[in-house]
C-alpha positions as CSV (number, residue, x, y, z in Angstrom):
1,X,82.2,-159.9,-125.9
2,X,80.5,-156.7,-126.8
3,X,81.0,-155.4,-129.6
4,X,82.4,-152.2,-130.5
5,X,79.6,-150.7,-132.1
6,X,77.4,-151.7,-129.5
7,X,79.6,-149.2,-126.9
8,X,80.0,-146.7,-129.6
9,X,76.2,-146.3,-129.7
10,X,75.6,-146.8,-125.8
11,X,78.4,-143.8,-125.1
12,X,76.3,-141.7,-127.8
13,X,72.9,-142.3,-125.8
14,X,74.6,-141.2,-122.7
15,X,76.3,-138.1,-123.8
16,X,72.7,-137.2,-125.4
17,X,71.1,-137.8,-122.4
18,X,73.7,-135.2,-120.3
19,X,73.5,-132.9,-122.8
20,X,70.1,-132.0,-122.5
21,X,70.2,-131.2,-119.0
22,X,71.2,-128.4,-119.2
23,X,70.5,-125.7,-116.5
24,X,68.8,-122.8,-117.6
25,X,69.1,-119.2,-116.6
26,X,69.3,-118.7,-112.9
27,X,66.1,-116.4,-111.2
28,X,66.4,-112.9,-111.1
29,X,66.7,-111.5,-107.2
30,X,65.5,-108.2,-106.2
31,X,68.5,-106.3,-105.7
32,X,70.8,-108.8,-106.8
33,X,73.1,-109.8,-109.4
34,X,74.0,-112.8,-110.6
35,X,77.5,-114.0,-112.3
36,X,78.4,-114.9,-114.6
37,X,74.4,-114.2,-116.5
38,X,73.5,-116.9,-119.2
39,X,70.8,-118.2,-121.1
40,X,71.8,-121.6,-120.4
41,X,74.6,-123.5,-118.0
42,X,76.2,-127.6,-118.7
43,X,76.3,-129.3,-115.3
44,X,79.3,-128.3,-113.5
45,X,79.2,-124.3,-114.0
46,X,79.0,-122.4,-111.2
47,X,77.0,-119.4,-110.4
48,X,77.4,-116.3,-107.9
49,X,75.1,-114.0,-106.4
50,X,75.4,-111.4,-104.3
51,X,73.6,-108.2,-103.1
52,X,73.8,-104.9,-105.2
53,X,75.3,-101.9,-103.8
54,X,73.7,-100.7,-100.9
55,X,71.8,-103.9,-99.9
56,X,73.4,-106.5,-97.8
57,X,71.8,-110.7,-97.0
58,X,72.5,-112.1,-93.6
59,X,74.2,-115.0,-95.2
60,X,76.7,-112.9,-97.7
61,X,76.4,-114.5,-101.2
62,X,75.2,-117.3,-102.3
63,X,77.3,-120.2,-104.8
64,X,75.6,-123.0,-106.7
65,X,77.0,-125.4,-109.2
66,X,75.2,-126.7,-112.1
67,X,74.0,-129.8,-111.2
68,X,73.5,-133.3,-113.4
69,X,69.6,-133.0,-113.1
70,X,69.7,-130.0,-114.7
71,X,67.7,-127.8,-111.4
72,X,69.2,-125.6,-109.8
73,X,68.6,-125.2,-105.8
74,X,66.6,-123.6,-104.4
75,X,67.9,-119.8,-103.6
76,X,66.8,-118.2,-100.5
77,X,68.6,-115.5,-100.7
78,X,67.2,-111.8,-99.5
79,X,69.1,-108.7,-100.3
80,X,67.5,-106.0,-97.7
81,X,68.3,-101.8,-98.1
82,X,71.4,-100.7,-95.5
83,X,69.8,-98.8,-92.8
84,X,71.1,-95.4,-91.7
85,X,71.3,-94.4,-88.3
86,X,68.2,-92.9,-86.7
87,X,67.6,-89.2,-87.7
88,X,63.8,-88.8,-87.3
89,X,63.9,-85.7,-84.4
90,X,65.1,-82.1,-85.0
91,X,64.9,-79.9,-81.6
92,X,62.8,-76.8,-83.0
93,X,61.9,-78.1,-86.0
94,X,60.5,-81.4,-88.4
95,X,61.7,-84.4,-90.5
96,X,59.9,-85.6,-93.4
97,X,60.7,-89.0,-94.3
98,X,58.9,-92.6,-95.4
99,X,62.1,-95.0,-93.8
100,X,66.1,-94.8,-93.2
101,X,66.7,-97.3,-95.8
102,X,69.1,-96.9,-99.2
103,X,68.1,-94.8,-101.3
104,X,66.0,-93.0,-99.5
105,X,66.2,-89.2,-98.8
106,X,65.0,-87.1,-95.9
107,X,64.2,-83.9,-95.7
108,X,64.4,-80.9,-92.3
109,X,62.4,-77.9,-91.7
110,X,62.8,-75.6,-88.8
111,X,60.1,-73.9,-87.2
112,X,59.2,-70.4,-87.0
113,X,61.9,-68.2,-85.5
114,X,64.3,-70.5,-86.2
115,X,66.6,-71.1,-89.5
116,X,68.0,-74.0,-91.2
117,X,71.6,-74.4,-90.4
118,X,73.5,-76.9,-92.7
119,X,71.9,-78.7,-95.6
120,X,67.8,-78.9,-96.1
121,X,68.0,-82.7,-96.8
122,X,70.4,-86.1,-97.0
123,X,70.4,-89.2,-98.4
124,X,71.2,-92.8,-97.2
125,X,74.3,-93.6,-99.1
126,X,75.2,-97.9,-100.1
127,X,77.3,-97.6,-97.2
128,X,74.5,-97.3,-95.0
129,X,75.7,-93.6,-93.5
130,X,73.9,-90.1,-94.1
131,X,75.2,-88.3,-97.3
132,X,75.5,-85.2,-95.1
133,X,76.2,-84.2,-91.5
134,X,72.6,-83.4,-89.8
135,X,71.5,-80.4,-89.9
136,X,70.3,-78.1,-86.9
137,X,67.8,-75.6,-86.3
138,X,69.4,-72.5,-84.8
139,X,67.1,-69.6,-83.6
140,X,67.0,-66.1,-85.9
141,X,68.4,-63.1,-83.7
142,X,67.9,-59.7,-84.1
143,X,70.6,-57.3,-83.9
144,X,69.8,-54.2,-80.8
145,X,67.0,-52.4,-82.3
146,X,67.5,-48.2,-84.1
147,X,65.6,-45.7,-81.9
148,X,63.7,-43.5,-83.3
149,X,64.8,-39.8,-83.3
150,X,63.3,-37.8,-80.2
151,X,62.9,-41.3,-78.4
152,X,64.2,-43.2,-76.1
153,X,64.2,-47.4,-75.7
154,X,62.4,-47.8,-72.3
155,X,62.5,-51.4,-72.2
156,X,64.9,-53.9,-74.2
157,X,66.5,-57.1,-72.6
158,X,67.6,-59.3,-75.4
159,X,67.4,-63.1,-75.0
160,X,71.2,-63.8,-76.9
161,X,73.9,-61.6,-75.5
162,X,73.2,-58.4,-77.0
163,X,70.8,-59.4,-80.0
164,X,67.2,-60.8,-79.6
165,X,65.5,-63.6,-80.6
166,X,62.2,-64.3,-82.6
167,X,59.2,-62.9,-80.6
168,X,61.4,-60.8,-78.0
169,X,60.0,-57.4,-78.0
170,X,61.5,-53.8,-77.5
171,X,59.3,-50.3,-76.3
172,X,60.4,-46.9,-76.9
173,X,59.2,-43.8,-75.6
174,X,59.3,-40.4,-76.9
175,X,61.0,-37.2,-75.3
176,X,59.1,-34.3,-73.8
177,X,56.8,-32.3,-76.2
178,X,56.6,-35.1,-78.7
179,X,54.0,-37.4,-79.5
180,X,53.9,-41.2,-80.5
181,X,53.3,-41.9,-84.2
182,X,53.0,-46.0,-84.9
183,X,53.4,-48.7,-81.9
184,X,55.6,-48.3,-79.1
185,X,56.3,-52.0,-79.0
186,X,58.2,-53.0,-81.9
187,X,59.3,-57.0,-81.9
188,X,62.1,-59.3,-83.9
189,X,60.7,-61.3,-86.8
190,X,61.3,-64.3,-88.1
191,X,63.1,-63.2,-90.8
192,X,65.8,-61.6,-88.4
193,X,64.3,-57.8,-88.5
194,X,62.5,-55.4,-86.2
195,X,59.1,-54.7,-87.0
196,X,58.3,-51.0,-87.7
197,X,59.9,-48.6,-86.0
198,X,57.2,-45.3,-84.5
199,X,57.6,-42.2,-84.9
200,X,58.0,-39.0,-82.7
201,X,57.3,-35.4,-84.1
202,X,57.5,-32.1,-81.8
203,X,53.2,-31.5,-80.9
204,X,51.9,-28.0,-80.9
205,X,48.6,-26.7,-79.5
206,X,47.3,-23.2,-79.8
207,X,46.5,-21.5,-76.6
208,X,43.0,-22.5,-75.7
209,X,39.9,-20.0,-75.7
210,X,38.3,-18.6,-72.6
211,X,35.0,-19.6,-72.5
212,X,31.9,-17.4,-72.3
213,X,31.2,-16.5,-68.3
214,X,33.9,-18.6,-67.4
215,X,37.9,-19.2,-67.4
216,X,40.7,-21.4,-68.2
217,X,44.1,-21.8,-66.8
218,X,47.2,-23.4,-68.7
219,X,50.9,-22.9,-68.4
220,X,52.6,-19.9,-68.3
221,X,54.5,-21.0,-71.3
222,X,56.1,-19.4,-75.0
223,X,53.9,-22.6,-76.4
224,X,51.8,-25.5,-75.3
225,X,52.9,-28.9,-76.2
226,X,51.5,-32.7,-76.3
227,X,50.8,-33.7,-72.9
228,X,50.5,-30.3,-71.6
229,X,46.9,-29.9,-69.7
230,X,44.5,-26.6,-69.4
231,X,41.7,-26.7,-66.5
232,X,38.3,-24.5,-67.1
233,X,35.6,-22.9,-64.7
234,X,32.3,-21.4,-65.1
235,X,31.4,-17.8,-63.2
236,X,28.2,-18.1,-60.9
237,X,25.1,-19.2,-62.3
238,X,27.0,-21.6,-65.1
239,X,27.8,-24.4,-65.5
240,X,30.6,-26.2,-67.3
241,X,29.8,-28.2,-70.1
242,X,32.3,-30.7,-70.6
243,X,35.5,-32.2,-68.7
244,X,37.1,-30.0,-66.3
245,X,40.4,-30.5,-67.7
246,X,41.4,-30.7,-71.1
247,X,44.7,-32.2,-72.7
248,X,47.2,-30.6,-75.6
249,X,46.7,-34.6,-78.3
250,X,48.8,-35.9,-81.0
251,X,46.9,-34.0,-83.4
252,X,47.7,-30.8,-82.3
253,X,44.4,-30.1,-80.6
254,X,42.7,-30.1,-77.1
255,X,41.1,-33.0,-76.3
256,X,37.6,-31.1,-75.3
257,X,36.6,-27.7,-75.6
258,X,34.5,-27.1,-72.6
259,X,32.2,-24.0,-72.4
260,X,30.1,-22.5,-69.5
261,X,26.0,-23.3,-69.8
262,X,23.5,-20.5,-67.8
263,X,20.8,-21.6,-65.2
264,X,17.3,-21.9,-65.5
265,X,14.8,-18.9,-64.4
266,X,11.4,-20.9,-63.6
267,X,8.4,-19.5,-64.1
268,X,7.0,-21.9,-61.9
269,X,6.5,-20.7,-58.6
270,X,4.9,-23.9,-57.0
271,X,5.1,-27.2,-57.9
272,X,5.8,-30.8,-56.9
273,X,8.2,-32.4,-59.3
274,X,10.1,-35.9,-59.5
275,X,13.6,-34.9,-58.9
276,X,16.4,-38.3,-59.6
277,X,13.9,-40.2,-58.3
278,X,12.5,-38.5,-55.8
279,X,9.8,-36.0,-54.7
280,X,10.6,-32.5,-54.1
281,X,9.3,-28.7,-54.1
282,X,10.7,-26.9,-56.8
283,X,10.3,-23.7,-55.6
284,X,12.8,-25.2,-52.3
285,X,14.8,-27.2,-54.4
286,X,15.8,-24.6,-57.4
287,X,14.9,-21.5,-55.5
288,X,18.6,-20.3,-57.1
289,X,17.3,-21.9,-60.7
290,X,17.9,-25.3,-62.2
291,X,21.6,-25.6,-63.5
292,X,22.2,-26.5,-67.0
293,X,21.4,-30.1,-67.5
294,X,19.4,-30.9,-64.6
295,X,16.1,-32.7,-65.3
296,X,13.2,-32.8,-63.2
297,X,9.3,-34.4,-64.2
298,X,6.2,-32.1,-63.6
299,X,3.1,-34.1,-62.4
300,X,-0.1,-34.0,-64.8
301,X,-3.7,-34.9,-65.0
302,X,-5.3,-37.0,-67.6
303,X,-9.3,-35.6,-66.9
304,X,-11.0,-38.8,-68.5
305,X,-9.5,-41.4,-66.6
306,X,-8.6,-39.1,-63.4
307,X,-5.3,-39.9,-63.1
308,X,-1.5,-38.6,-63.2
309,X,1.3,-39.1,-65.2
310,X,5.0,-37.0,-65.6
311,X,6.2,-35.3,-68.2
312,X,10.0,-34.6,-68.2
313,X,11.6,-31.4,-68.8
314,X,15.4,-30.1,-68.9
315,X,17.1,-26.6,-68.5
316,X,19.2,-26.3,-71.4
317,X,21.5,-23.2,-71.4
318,X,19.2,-21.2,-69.7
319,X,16.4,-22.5,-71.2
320,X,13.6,-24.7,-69.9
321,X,10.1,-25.6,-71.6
322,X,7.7,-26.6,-69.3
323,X,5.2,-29.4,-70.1
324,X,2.1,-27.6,-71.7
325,X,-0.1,-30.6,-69.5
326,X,0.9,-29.1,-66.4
327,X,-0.8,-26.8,-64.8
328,X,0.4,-25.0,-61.4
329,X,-2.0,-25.7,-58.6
330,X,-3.8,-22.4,-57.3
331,X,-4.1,-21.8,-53.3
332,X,-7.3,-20.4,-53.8
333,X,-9.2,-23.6,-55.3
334,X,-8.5,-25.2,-52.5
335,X,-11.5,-27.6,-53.3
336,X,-9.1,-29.3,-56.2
337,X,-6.6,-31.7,-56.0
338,X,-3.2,-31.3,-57.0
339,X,-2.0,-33.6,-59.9
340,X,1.2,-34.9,-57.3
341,X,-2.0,-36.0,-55.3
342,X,-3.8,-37.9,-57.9
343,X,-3.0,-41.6,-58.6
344,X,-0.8,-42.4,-61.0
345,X,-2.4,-44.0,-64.6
């Protein structure tokens, strides 16, 4: 028979040996909590963990019971961000963003010529949806573009209804008598405005001058104005010096002022000269004289290495210097050569 204190020291080593297996404080979790939290657990506690807010396991939570041994099992549990649904394109514009995933926030940008309609950026809630509606990127318009006093909008087709979108373009033109100031094209920004308008102020040119031994015709008018044109001529033996017909400018002046240039007398009387390329007799050629600006090239001779070369010369208002090497070939001495005749150097 046992005795009593025999079983009162046996019970005392068993209770000993259960009380220090103990388990002690369960692992931590990313992203998940554990209940109830304690330093240390006696063998038939139990334990819960689940996933924080926002995070979700494939298995739900996860139970274990303090066991004699003292270990707790092993935990596999995974607690993984909610995803929100796809948002990564915007038509006309860009989404910045790393992943979908709680907490995560994305952000939207529009491209040019088009704005930002709703809110700039969301967030995936712990529900797993956007914190927002999506934005969208809706184009910038233009209301119908001012015209300009004394002008008139020559071409304008807007791309919305009656207003314009980024880039469209509209072109003006001014009335009678009045000239442009600025571009004629003006076009919608991206910030919803034209560009700068131009401008169209009343042009006034004075009547022009007849020129020396010439004329000039121009309407019979009270006043000339931008646009308006004026045609000159030379008398015989002149020539005009500059375009033919001039034009009334922006500035409030003629675009040219021609004037009438006088022919060339020659002194010459013979001669063989290059004229545009070519050989001719000047006294057949300019037996009327050499109009203003024509050019011709007068043969001479170089003695020491008996050859020829040109020298050029131009009638310039009545005026013509002819090259000091040349010297006009006499019919008399017939026994010497004209320079035209000699080789060239």
């Amino acid at each position: 028979m046992t005795s009593p204190a025999l079983i009162l020291f046996s019970s005392f080593l068993c209770h000993v040996a259960i009380a220090g297996r103990t388990c002690p404080k369960p692992e931590i979790l990313p992203f998940a909590t554990v209940v109830p939290l304690k330093t240390f657990y006696d063998p038939g506690e139990q334990i819960v963990y689940s996933c924080q807010p926002g995070y979700v396991s494939q298995g739900g939570m996860r139970r274990f019971t303090c066991p004699l041994t003292g270990m707790w099992p092993v935990n596999t549990l995974k607690c993984t961000p909610r995803v929100c649904p796809f948002a990564g394109i915007l038509e006309h514009g860009a989404v910045r963003y790393t992943t979908f995933e709680y907490p995560n926030t994305i952000s939207f940008a529009c491209n040019t010529g088009f704005y930002l309609n709703g809110t700039n950026s969301v967030k995936c809630t712990e529900e797993g949806k956007w914190s927002q509606e999506l934005p969208v990127c809706a184009p910038v318009t233009c209301p119908p573009p001012p015209v300009p006093k004394f002008a008139t909008l020559s071409v304008y087709n807007p791309s919305a209804g009656n207003n314009s979108v980024y880039q469209d373009t509209a072109v003006f033109e001014c009335l009678p008598q009045h000239a442009m100031f600025g571009n004629n094209t003006i076009a919608c920004t991206a910030h919803g405005n034209w560009t700068k308008l131009p401008e169209c102020r009343e042009v006034k040119c004075p009547f022009p001058s007849r020129p020396d031994n010439g004329f000039v015709n121009y309407p019979a008018k009270q006043a000339l104005h931008y646009k308006d044109k004026a045609t000159y001529g030379c008398h015989d033996a002149h020539v005009l010096d500059g375009p033919e017909e001039v034009e009334c400018t922006e500035l409030g002046n003629w675009s040219a002022t021609p004037s009438c240039k006088a022919s060339c007398k020659l002194s010459v009387k013979k001669a063989t000269v290059l004229y545009q390329g070519e050989r001719v007799q000047l006294q057949e050629k300019f037996k009327n004289g050499m109009l203003h600006g024509d050019k011709v090239s007068f043969f001479c001779k170089n003695k020491e290495k008996k050859c020829s070369y040109t020298e050029e010369a131009q009638c310039i208002d009545g005026t013509i210097e002819i090259p000091k090497c040349f010297k006009e070939h006499s019919s008399f001495a017939f026994w010497k050569t004209d320079a035209s005749d000699v080789k060239p150097c």
